[in-house]
C-alpha positions in Angstrom: -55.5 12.3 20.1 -53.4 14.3 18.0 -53.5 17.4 19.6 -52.2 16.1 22.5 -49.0 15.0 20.8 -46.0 17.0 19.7 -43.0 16.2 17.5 -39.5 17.7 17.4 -37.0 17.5 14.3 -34.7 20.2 14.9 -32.6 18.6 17.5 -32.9 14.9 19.0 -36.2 13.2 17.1 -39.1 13.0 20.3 -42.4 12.7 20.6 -44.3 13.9 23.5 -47.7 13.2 24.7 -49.2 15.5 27.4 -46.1 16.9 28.1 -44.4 13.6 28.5 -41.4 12.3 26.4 -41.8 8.6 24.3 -39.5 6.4 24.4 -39.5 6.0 20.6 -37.8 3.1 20.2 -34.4 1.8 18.2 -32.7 4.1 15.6 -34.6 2.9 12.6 -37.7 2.5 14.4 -37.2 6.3 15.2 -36.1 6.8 11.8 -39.0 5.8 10.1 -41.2 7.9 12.5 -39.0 11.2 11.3 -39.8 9.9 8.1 -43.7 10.5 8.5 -43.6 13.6 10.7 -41.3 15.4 8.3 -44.2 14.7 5.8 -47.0 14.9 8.6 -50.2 14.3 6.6 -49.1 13.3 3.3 -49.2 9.1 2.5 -46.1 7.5 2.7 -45.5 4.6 0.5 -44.6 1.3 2.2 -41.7 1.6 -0.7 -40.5 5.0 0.2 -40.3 4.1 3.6 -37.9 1.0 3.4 -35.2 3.3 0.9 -35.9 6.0 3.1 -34.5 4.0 6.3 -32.3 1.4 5.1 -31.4 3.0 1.5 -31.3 1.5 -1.7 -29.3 -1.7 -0.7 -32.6 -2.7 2.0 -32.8 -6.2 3.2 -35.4 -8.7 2.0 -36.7 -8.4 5.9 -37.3 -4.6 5.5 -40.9 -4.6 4.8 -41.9 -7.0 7.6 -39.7 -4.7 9.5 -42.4 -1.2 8.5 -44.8 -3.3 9.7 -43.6 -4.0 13.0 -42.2 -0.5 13.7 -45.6 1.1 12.4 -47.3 -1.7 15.1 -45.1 -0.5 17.6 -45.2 2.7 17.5 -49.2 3.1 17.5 -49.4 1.5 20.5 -47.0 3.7 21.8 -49.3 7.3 20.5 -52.4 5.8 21.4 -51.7 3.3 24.2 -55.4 3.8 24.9 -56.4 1.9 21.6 -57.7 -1.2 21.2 -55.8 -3.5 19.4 -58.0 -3.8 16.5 -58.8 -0.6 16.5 -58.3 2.0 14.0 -55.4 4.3 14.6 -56.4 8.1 14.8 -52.7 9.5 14.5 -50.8 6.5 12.3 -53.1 5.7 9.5 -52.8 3.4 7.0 -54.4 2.5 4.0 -53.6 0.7 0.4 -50.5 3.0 -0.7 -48.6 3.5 3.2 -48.9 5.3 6.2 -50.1 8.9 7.3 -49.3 10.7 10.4 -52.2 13.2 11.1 -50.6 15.9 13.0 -51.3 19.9 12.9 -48.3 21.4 11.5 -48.1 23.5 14.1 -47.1 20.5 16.2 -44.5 19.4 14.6 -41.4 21.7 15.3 -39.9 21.7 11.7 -43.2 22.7 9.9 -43.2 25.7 13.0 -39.5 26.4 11.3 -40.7 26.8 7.8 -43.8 28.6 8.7 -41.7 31.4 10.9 -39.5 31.9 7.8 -42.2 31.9 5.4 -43.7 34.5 7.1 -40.4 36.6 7.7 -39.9 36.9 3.4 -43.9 38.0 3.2 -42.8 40.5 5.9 -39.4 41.4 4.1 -40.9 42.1 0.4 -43.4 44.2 2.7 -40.3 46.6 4.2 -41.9 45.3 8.0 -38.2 44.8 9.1 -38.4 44.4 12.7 -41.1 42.0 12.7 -38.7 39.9 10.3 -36.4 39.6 12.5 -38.6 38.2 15.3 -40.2 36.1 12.7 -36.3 34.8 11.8 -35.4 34.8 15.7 -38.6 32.8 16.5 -37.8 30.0 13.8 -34.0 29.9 15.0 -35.0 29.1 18.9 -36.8 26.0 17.5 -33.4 24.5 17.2 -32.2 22.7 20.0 -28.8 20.7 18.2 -28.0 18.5 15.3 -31.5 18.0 13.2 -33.0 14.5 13.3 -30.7 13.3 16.2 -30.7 9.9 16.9 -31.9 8.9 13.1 -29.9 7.3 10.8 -30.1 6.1 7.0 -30.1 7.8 4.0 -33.4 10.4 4.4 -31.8 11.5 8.1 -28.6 12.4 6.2 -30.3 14.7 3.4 -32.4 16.0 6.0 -29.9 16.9 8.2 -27.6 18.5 4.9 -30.7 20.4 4.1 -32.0 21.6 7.2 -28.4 22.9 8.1 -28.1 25.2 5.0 -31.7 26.3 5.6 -30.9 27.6 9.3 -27.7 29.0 7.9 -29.7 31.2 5.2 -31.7 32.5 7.9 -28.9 33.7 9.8 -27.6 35.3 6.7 -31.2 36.8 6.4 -31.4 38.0 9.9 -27.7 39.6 9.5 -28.9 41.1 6.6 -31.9 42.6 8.4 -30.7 43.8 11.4 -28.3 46.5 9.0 -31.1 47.4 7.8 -32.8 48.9 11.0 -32.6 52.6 11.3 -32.2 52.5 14.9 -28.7 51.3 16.7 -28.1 47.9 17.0 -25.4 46.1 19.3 -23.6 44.0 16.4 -21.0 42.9 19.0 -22.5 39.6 20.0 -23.6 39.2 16.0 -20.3 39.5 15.1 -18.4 36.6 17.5 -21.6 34.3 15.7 -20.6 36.0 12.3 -16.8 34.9 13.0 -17.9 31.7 14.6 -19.8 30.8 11.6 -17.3 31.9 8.9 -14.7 29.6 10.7 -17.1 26.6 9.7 -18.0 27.8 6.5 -15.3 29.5 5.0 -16.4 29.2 1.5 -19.5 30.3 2.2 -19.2 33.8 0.3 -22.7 35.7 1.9 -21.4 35.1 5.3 -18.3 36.2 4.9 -19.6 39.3 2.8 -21.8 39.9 6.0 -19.0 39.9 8.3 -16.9 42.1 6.5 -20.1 44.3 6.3 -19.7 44.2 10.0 -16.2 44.9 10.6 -16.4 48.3 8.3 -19.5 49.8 10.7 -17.2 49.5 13.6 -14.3 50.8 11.7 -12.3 47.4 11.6 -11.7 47.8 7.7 -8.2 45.9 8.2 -9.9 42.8 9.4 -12.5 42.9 6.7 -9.7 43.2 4.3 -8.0 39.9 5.9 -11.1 38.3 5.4 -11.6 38.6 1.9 -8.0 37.4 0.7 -8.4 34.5 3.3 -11.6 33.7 1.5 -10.1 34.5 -1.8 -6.7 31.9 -1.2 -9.2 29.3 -0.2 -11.5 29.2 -2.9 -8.3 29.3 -5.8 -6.6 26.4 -3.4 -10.0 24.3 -3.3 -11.9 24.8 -5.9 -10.0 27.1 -9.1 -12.3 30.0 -8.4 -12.4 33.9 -7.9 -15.0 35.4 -5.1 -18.1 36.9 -6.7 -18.4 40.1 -8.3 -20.8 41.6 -5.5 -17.8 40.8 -2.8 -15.2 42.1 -4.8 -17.0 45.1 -5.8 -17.2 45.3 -1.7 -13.6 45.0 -1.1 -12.3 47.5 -3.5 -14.6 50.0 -1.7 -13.4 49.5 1.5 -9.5 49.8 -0.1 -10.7 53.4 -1.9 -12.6 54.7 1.5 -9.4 53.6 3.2 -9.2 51.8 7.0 -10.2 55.2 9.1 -13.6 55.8 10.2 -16.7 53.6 10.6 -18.5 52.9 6.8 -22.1 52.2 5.6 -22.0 50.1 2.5 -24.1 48.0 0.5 -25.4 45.1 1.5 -24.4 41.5 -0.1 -27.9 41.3 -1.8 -28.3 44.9 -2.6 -28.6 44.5 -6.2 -30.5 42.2 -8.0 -29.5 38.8 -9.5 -29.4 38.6 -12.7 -27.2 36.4 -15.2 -23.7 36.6 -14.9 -21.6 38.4 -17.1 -18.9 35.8 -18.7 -15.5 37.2 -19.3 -14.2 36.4 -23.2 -10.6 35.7 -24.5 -9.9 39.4 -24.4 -10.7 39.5 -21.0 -13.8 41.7 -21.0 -17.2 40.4 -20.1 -19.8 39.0 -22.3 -23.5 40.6 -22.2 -25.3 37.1 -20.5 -27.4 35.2 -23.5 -30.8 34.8 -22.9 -31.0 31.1 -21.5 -34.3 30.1 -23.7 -33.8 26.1 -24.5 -37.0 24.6 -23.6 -38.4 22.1 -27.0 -41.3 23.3 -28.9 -44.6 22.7 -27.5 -46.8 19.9 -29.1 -49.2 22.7 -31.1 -52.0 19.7 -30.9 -51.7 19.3 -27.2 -54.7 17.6 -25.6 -56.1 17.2 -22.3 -54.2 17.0 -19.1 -56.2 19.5 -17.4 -56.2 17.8 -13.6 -52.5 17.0 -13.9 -51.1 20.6 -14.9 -53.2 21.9 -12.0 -51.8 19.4 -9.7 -48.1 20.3 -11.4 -49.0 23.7 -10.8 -49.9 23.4 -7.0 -46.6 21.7 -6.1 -44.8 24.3 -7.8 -46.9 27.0 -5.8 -46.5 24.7 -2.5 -42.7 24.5 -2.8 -42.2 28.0 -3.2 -44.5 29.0 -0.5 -42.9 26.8 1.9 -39.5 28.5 0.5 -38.0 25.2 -0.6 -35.7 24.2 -3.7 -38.9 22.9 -5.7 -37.9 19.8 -7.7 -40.8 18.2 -9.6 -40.6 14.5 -10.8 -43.0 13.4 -13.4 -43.3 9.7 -14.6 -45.2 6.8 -16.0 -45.2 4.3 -18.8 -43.4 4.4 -21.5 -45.1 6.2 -24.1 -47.5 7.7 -21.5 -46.7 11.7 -22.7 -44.5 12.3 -19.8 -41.8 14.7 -21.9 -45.0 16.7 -23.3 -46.4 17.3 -20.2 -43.7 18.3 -19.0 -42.7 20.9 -21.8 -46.2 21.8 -21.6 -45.9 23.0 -17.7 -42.0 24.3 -18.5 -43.6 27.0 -20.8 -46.5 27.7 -18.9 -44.2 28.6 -16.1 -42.1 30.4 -17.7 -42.7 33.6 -16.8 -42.0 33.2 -13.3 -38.4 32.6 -14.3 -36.8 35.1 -16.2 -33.2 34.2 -15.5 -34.0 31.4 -18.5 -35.3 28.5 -18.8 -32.8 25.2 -19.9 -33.8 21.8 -21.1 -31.0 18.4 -21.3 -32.1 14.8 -22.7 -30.2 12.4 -20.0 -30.9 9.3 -22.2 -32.0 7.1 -19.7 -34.0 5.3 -22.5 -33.4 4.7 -26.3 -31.2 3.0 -28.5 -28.6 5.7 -28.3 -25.0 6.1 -26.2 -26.1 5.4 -22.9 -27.6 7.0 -20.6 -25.5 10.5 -20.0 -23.0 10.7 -17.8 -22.3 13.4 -14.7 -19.5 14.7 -16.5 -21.5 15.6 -19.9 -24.4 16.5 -18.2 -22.4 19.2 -15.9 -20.5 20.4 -19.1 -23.9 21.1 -21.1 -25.4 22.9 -18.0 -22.0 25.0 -17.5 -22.3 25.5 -20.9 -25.1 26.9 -21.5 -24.8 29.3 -17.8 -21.6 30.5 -20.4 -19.4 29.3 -18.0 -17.4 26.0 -20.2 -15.4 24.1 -17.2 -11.9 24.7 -17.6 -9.4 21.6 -18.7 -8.5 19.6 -15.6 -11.4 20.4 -13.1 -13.0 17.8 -11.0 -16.6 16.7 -10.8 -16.7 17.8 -7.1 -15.1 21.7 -8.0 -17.7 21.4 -11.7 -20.9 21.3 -9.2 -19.8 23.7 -6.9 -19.4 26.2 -10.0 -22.9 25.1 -11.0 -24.0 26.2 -8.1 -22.3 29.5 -7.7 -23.9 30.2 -10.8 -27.3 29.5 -10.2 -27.3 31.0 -6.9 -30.3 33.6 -6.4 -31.2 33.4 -10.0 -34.9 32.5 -11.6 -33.8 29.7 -13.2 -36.3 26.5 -14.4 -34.2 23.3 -15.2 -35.9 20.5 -17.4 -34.2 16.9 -16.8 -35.4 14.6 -19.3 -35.7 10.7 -19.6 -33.8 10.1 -16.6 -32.9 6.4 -15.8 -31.7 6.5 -12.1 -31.3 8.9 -9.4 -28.0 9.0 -9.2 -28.3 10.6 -13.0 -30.5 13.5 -11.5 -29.4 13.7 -7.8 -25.4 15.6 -8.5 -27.5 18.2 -10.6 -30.0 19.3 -8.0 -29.8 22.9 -7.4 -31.0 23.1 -3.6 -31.3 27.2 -4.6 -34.7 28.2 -3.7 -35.6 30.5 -6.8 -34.7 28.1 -9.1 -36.6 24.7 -10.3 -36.0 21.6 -11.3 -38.6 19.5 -13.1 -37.4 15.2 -13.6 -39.1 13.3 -16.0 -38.5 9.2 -15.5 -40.0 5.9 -16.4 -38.0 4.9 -13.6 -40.0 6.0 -10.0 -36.8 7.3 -8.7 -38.3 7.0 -5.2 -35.0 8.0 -4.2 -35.4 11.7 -5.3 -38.8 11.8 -3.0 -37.7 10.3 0.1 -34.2 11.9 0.6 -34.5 15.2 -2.1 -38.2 15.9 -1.0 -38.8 15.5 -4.8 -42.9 16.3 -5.4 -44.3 13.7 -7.6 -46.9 12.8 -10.1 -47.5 9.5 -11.8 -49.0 9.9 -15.1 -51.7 7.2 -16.1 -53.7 6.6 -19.6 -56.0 8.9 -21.1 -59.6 8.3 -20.8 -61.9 10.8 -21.8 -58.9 13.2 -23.1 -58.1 10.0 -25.0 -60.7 10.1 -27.0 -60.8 13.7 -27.5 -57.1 13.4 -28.7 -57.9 10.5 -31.1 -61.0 12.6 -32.3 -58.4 15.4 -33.3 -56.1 12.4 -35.0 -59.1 11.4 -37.3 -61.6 14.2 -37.3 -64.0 14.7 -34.5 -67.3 13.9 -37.0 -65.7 10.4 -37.6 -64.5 10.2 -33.9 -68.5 11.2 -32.5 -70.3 9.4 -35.3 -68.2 6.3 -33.9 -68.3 7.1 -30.7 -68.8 3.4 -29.3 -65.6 2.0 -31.3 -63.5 4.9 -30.4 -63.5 4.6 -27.2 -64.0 0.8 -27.3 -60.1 1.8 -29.1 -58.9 4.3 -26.4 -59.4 1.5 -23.7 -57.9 -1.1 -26.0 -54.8 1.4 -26.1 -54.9 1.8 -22.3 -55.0 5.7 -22.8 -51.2 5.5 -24.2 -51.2 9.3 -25.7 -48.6 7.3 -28.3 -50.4 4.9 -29.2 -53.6 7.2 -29.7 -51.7 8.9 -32.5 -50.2 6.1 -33.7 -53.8 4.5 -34.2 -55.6 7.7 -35.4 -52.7 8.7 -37.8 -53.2 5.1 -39.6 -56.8 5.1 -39.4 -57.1 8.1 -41.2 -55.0 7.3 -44.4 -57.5 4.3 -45.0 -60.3 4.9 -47.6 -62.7 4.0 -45.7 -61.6 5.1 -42.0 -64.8 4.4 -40.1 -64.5 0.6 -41.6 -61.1 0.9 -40.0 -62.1 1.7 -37.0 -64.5 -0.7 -36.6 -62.0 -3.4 -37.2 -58.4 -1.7 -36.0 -58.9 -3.7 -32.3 -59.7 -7.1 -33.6 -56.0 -9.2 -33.5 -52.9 -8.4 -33.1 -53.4 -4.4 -32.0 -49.9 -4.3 -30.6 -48.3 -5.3 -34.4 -50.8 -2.4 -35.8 -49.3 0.4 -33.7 -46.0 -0.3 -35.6 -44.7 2.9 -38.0 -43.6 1.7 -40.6 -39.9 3.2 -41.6 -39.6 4.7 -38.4 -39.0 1.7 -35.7 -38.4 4.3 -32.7 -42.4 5.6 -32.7 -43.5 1.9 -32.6 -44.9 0.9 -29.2 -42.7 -2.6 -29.4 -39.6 -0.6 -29.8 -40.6 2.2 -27.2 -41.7 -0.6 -24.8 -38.6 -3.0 -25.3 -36.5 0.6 -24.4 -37.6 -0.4 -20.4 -37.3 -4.3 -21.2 -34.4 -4.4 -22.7 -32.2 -2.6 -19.7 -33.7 -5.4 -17.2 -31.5 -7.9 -15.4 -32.7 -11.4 -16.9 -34.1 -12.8 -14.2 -36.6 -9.6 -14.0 -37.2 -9.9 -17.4 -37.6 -13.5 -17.5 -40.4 -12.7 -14.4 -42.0 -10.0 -17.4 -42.5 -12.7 -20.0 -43.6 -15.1 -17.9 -46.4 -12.7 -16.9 -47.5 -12.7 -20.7 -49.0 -16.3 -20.0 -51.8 -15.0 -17.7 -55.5 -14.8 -19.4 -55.8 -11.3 -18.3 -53.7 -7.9 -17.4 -54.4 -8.2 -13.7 -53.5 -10.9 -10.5 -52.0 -11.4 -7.6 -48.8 -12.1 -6.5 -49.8 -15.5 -5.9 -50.7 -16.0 -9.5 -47.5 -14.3 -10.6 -45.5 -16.9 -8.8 -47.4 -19.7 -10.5 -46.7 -18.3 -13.7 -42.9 -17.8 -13.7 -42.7 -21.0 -11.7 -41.1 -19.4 -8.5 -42.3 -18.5 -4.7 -44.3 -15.3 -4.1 -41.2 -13.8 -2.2 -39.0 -14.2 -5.3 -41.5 -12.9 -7.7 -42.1 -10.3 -5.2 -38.3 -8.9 -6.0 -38.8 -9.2 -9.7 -42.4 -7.6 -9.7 -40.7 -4.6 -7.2 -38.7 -3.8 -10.3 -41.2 -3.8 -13.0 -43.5 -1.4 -10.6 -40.5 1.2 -10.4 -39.8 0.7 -14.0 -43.4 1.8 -14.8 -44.4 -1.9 -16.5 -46.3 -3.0 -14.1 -48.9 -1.2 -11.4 -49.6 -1.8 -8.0 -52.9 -0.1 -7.3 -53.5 -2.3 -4.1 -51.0 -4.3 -1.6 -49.6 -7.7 -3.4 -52.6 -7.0 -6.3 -50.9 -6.2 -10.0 -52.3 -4.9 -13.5 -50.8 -3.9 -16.8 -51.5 -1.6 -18.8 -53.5 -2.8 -21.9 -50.6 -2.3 -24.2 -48.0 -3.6 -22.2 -49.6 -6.7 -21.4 -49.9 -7.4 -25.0 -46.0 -6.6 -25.5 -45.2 -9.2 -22.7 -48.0 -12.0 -24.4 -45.8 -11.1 -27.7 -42.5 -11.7 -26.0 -44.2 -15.2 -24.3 -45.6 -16.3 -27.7 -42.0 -15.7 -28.9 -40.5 -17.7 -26.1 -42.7 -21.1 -26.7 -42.2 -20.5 -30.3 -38.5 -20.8 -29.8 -38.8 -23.6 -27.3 -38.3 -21.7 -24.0 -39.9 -22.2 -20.6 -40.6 -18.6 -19.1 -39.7 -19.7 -15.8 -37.4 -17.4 -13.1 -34.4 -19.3 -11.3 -34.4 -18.5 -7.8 
């Protein structure tokens, strides 16, 4: 059935069958079917659907909603389906919904495709051919992208789409001067002029445009268009063109406004870091950019998740997209030293530097960092301080300016919420930007197109890494208790060391071993003079920051006999409905405390089910009832 169907993004969302339109239905119904062709075969989370279509602030009826729109719309593809029947095109299975579609009938993954082609071509010198790749990807467009969607994923789309197209005009401009025979540049041009009009800041188009003006000899208007462009960008946003275009223009004032000129074009020399002026005035040699922590020397396992890491790096670059990579998990899971472990792998694919900034979402320190200091250590370190008196808005846009066209890898650490990471996306296609969160930040995947992995415990690695923490004779001649240890620990890297480091100052460490799991593991795992390596405090870093009645919901789950129920059973225990536990229990899942391997079924990890039967011991200790108001 699928091959018989056809979806078009770029312009008014539709879906044809056989040549004939659908009638898809009311704007978010629509909406959510954008949502699953943009990502055509890829599952998409009941979760990530809801933010994606009504946003962050969704109504307690959204998810009954998804239902009855993915309903809907499969009888609608497959009107030939019985009822029952398993869908073909809409599937669905314990995490969300696929769309089974050939790219190549979907109209925006046609888009990418043309273009990703046309750069292959490009690095190859196969100019003309390009150009028809570039033309063919442009007369995909038929209006405004995602017409007739709305919410929050439509919007970024739409934002993201529209600076893609633009690029490619830039890159068809850009070829088309470089054909060797003539080429009539006088309908280019008006779209040049048109475009500029829009975009006025936009310093590659206007650099094109001027390029244009000088081959037919119009140096005067060029000139005009550099100090319009010049006046604008010191009345909106403090700042001087570029060094490329104001090499350009002093050029065209020294060959003077006669004849027609060849000059260089605006990407003609390679980007590299920029040169920062200094008090004096004269420009700084660029520092190498080189901040990335020190890898863990005893790094272990991980093999299958740095591959996958690896692959969305690879896939986001091939598909010529701003590749931001989220990592997260439990607390304690290793999600920072995977991270820095990938970061220096990849390295050497960008030269331009490599920068790393703590965002604080958890810890006992300040706060989580604010868009104001975060933006001032990234300037910072791109040797460009923000001047007294600038504004968030003009801050970003510098950030951008300098990043532009530059290798650069970006490491956001311990994020909290999106709209910590969001302001400091890039959206420049050389550069990347890897997130680590306990938080999901589903936000970041639905509307950024973050690319995500969700790290989970160790189980074989975990008992290679606790057989490096207390020997590996001790770890094989044990090998039952070890691991009987490792799944006590639910795989927790943290923990693992935590337990191996202790194990081996005992005298007698296989005695300790044999014994380490029996009572209170959780109160074991403590460091003594150093409270932020213990699990309880690492762990009550996510508690902690809950609202009450979510962590109220935590504790309660603490009574249960064992790590895993239903959301039934979680009701009973906190003494509330299903639909209210289902609120508190959404929370825990994106805060990484609890999982939610299958629809409405729940588990914790090991650990963390033994830090929430600590905090409900404590509460009927004290006196309280773990019970959630409603």
């Amino acid at each position: 059935m699928g091959d018989t169907t056809h979806v078009t993004l770029l312009g008014p969302v539709m879906a044809f069958r056989d040549g004939q339109g659908l009638e898809l239905g009311s704007p978010r119904q629509r909406t959510l079917f954008a949502v699953l062709a943009a990502h055509a075969n890829q599952v998409i989370s009941r979760e990530e659907l809801v933010t994606a279509v009504w946003g962050l602030d969704a109504p307690a009826t959204a998810m009954n909603s998804v239902y009855t729109y993915v309903a809907r719309l499969r009888r609608l593809l497959e009107p030939a389906r019985s009822q029952r029947g398993p869908s073909d095109l809409l599937v669905s299975d314990s995490l969300g919904y696929r769309l089974q579609l050939p790219p190549s009938q979907v109209d925006f993954k046609r888009f990418k495709a043309h273009l990703k082609r046309a750069r292959r071509l490009k690095e190859t010198q196969a100019v003309e051919r390009a150009v028809q790749e570039i033309n063919a990807a442009l007369a995909l467009w038929h209006g405004a992208p995602y017409g007739g969607a709305t919410g929050p994923f439509a919007d970024a789309e739409r934002r993201a789409l529209t600076e893609l197209r633009l690029t490619a005009i830039e890159d068809r401009m850009e070829l088309l001067h470089q054909l060797e025979h003539d080429v009539d540049f006088s309908g280019e041009l008006s779209e040049l002029s048109s475009l500029v009009r829009k975009y006025p800041l936009r310093e590659r188009l206007r650099h094109l445009l001027m390029l244009g003006y000088t081959r037919f000899g119009r140096q005067v208007e060029a000139v005009e268009e550099y100090h319009d462009l010049r006046t604008r960008l010191a009345e909106e946003q403090g700042l001087e063109p570029g060094e490329r275009i104001q090499r350009f223009y002093e050029d065209i004032l020294r060959i003077g406004p006669s004849s027609r000129m060849s000059l260089p074009l605006p990407e003609a020399e390679p980007a590299g870091p920029p040169s920062v002026p200094t008090a004096s005035g004269r420009a700084a040699p660029p520092t190498q950019l080189a901040q990335l922590a020190r890898d863990i020397p005893d790094f272990t396992g991980r093999a299958a998740e740095l591959r996958q890491l690896r692959q969305l790096v690879e896939s986001a670059e091939s598909a010529g997209e701003s590749a931001v990579i989220l990592i997260n998990g439990a607390p304690g899971i290793g999600k920072t030293a995977v991270a820095i472990r990938i970061a220096h792998a990849l390295s050497p694919r960008f030269p331009d530097g490599q920068l790393q900034l703590d965002l604080r979402g958890y810890g006992d320190g300040p706060g989580p960092m604010q868009l104001d200091e975060a933006l001032r250590h990234l300037l910072d370190a791109l040797g460009a301080p923000p001047r007294a008196g600038m504004d968030i808005e003009r801050q970003r846009t510098l950030l951008r300016s300098l990043v532009a066209g530059r290798r650069l890898l970006i490491l956001l650490d311990n994020a909290a919420y999106v709209q910590q990471v969001r302001p400091l996306l890039l959206g420049d296609a050389s550069c990347l930007v890897i997130v680590t969160s306990r938080n999901s930040l589903t936000g970041l995947t639905v509307r950024d197109g973050a690319r995500r992995i969700t790290l989970s415990g160790m189980a074989e690695d975990g008992v290679e890494l606790f057989g490096r923490m207390v020997g590996r004779p001790l770890a094989a001649h044990a090998e039952t208790e070890a691991r009987r240890l490792v799944e006590a620990c639910g795989g927790i890297p943290l923990a693992l060391r935590i337990a191996g480091t202790r194990i081996g100052m005992y005298p007698a460490p296989e005695r300790a071993l044999a014994r380490f799991c029996e009572g209170d593991l959780l109160g074991r795992l403590d460091v003594l003079g150093d409270d932020h390596s213990s699990l309880k405090t690492v762990f009550g870093w996510s508690y902690d920051p809950l609202p009450e009645d979510v962590r109220l919901m935590f504790r309660a789950l603490g009574g249960s006999t064992k790590p895993g129920f239903g959301l039934k059973s979680a009701g009973r225990l906190a003494g509330i409905t299903p639909r209210v536990a289902r609120r508190g229990l959404d929370v825990l899942v994106e805060e990484s405390l609890v999982q939610e391997p299958v629809h409405d079924h729940f588990r914790l990890n090991p650990l963390i089910f033994a830090y929430a039967r600590h905090l409900y011991h404590r509460d009927m200790t004290l006196g309280a009832t773990p019970t959630v108001s409603c």
